[in-house]
N, C-alpha and C positions, 0 to 999 in steps of 0.2 A: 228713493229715486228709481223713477222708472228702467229698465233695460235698454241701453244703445245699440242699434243693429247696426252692423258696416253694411255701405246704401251701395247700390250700380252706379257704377260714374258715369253711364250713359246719359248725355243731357234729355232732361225730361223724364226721365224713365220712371225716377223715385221710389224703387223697388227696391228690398232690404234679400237677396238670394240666400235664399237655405237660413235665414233668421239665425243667422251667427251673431254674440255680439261683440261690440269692441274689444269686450276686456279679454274673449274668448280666441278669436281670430290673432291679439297682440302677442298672445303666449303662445299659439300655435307657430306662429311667426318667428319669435325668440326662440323655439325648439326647434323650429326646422333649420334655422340659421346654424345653428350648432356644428351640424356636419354641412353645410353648404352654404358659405360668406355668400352665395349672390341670389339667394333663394329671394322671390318675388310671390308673393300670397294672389293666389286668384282665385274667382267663383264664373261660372258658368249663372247670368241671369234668365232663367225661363220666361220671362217679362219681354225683354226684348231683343232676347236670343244672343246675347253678345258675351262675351269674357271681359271681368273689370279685373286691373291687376293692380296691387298696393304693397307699395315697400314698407318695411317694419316702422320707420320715421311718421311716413302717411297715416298709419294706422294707432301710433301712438298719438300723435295731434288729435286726434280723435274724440281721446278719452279730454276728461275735464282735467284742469289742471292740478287736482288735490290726488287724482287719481293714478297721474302717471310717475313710474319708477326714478329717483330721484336721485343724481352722485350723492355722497357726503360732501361736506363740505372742505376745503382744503386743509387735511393735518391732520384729519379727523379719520378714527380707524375704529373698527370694532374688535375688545379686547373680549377673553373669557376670564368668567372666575370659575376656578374648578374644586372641586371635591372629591376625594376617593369613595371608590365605592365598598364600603367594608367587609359587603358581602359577597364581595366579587370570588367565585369559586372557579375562575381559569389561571391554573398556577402560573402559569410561562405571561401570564398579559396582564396590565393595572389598569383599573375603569377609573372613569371619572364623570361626576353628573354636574351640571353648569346650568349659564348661560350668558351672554352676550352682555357686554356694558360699553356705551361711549365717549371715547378716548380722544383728547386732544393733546397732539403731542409736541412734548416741549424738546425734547431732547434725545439722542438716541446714543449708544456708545458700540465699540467698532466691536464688544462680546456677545454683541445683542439684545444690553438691557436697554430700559428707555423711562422715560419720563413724562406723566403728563396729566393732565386736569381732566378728572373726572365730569362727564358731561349729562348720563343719564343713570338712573334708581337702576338695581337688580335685587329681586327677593332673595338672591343668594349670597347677597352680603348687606344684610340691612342696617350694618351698623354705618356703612358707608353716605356721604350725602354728595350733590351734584357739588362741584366746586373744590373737593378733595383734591391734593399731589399724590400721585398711585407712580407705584414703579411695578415693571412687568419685563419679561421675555419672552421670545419666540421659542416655542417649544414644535417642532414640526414645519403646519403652514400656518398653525395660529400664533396671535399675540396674547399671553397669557398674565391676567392682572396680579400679582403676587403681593403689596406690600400696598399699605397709605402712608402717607409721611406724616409724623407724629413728633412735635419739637424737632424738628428735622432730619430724624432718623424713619427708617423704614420700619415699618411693625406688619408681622404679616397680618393679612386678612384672617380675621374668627371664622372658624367653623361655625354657623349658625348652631342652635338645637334640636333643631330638624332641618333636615334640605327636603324639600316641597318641590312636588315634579309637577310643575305647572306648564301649561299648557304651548311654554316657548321654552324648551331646555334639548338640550343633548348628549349624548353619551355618545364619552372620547376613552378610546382605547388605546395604550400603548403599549409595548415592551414592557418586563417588570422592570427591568433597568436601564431603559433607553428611551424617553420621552422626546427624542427627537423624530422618531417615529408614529408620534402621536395622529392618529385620525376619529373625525368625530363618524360616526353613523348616521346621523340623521341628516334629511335634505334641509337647506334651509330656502328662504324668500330668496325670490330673485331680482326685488326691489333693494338697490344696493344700500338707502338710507334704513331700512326697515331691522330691527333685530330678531325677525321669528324664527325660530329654528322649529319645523315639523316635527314634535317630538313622538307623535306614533309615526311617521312614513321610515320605516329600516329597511334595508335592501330586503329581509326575511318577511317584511309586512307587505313589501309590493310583489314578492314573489308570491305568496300565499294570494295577495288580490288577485295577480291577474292567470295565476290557478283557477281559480274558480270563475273568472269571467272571462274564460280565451274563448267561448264560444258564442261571444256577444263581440257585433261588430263595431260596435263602436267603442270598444278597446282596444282597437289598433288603428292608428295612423294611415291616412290615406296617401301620403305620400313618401312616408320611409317603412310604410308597412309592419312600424312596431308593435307591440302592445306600447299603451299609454296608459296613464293614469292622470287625470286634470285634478291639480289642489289648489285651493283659494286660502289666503293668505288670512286669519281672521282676525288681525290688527291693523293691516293696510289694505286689504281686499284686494291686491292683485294676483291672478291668474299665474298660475305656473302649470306646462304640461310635462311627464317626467317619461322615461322610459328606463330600459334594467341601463342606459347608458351614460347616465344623469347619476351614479353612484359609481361611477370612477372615481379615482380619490379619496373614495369614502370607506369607510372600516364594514366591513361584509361578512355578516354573522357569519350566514347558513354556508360561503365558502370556506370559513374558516375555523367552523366546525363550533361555533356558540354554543 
């Protein structure tokens, strides 16, 4: 399918300014909103000289309906399965490599375990199928899948025989002895139904980018004047723009000394 350009609202005009397109303009939008709830997207038309301005909503209508960011559905959360990583050589911290499975929840209890039907596959636990009772807990800010229910008892989830770093996983760092602390490194989609987690973008991978491309201007944002980085999601195709401010929250090598 062809490229959509967000068009001048000037009637008649039909001019596409600066050949931005939707999906491109949506995330610039979604980024700039971050630091500024009342941020309005505008272009200067050389066509017929005028300013078009469009709100984040405007500009999501835009897109086709398969392609815009979608809630989950009501109950429904995305859990991790995790792994350790056995070669982890930072004494003081425990890695763990994953990723994402969806969770419909049945039940929750006041320690923070919970209960609920397994909704979507993950190659990191392939013994698991859609329609499974899983129990899990909140380890951090994630919800983490620990257990399928088996005759009615809990069994934890198999180590596969390999854990397979495919191209949606991420690496969650925590404490050696305190996983409540747990943070992942990697960025993930910013489609909330989508499960991709960026498994190469680490705070150390976009510092090292935009090293080598601070002297190219189109690494920085014209309007918060940061460096950026634009990633496309490649299991839902949506746009995300990221800057060193978009890894808050996130576990950070090169500060913390990887």
């Amino acid at each position: 399918m062809s490229e959509v350009y967000l068009p001048c609202n000037t009637p008649n005009c039909h001019s596409t300014p600066r050949k931005i397109t939707v999906s491109t303009a949506r995330a610039l939008s979604e980024y700039r909103l971050r630091d500024d709830p009342k941020y309005i997207f505008q272009l200067s038309c050389s066509k017929c000289k005028k300013n078009t301005k469009y709100t984040y909503e405007e500009i999501t209508s835009m897109l086709q309906p398969e392609k815009r960011p979608q809630s989950l559905p009501y109950d429904h959360f995305w859990a991790y399965v995790l792994f350790d990583v056995v070669a982890w050589k930072k004494a003081d911290r425990r890695a763990y490599l994953g990723g994402r499975m969806l969770i419909q929840r049945l039940t929750s209890e006041a320690n923070g375990d919970w209960y609920g039907i397994l909704k979507s596959l993950s190659p990191y636990a392939p013994t698991l199928k859609t329609g499974n009772y899983v129990k899990g807990k909140r380890r951090g800010k994630y919800e983490i899948c620990l257990f399928v229910i088996e005759g009615g008892n809990p069994v934890p989830i198999p180590r596969p025989p390999q854990i397979l770093k495919t191209e949606s996983f991420g690496l969650f760092v925590s404490l050696k002895d305190n996983d409540s602390e747990l943070l992942c490194a990697n960025i993930f989609c910013s489609n909330p139904s989508c499960h991709h987690i960026f498994s190469t973008m680490t705070y150390t991978k976009f510092s090292a980018l935009i090293l080598r491309e601070q002297l190219d201007e189109n690494s920085y944002d014209e309007v918060t004047f940061q460096p950026i980085i634009k990633l496309e999601c490649p299991v839902c195709g949506t746009e995300r723009v990221i800057d060193e401010g978009s890894f808050e929250g996130l576990y950070k090598e090169e500060k913390q000394g990887v």
